[in-house]
N, C-alpha and C positions, 0 to 999 in steps of 0.2 A: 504494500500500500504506500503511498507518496501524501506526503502534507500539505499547504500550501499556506505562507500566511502572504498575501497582497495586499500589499501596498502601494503608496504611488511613485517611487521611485524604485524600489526595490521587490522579489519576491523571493521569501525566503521560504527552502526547500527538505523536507525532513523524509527517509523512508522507512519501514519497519522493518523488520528482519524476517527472515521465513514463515517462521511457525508464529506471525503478529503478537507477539509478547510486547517487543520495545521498540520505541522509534529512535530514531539516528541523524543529526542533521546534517546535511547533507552538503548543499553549497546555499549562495545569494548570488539570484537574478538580479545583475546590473538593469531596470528596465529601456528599451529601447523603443520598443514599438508591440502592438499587442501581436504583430503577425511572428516576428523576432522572440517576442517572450513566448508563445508558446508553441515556438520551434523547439526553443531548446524543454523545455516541458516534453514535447513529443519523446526528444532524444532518450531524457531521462524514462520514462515507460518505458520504452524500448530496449533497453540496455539493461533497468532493473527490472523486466516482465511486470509491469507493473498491470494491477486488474483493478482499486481503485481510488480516487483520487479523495481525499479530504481537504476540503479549504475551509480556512475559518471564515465565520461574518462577522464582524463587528456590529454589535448593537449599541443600543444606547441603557444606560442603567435601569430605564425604565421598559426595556424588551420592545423598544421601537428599530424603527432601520434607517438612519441617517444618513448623509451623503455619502460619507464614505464605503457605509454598507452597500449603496446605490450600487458606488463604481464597482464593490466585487461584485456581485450578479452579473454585471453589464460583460465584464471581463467570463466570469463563470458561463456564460450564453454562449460568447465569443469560442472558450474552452471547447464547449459541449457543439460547437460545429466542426470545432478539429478532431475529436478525438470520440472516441465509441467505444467509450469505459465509463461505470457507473461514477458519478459525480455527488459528496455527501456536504452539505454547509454543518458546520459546525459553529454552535459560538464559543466568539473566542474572548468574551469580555475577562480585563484583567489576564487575557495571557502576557502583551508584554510587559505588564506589570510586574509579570513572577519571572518572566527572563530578563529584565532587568536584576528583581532584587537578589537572582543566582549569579549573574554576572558579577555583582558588587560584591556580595559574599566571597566570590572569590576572589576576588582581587583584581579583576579585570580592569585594564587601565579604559579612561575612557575613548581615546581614539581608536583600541581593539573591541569595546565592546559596540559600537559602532559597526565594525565589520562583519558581527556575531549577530546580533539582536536577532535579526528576521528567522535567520535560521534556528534560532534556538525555541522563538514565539513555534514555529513552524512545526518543531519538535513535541511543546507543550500540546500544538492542537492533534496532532495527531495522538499522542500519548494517551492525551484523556479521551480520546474515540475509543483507544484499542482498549482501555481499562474499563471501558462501561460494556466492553462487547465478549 
């Protein structure tokens, strides 16, 4: 299974392991273009057999869907004409909340954790997909 947390500069990428126990993160999509992002997306399914995708959505704390939520769907549509694997929204409110406060925990300076965030958010939303399932 592949994670996906989108954003608007970046998307960060998390996969799970065989037998869906634990997620792994992966890389960060520099973003370029939605055709460019989810080439390299393609790549990845194809290299990891990947069967299906989890993105998070961001809500709002009161379980509404706000712009940003808007722009994943719009991108997730996008997704779901490229590619012909089940697609699940996950929310992801307060994940990078908690991949921040891991990052700081450990000591990650902030210019690396910068480079980490997405992937790690990406990590979390998967994780807790595969923990409830």
């Amino acid at each position: 299974m592949m994670g996906l947390d989108v954003g608007d500069k970046t998307i960060g990428v998390a996969i799970s392991d065989p037998l869906l126990f634990t997620a792994q993160g992966l890389k960060t999509i520099f973003r370029e273009s939605n055709k460019k992002d989810i080439k390299q997306i393609e790549e990845i399914i194809k290299e990891y057999h990947i069967t299906k995708i989890v993105v998070g959505l961001p809500k709002n704390m009161n379980n509404t869907i706000g712009a940003q939520g808007e722009k994943v769907l719009d991108f997730v549509d996008k997704l779901k004409n490229r590619v012909n694997i089940e697609i699940i929204l996950e929310d992801e409110r307060l994940t990078t909340v908690s991949a921040k406060r891991i990052l700081l925990e450990g000591d990650v300076s902030r210019k690396n954790r910068k480079k980490v965030i997405d992937k790690v958010a990406a990590t979390y939303i998967l994780q807790n997909y595969l923990d409830r399932k």
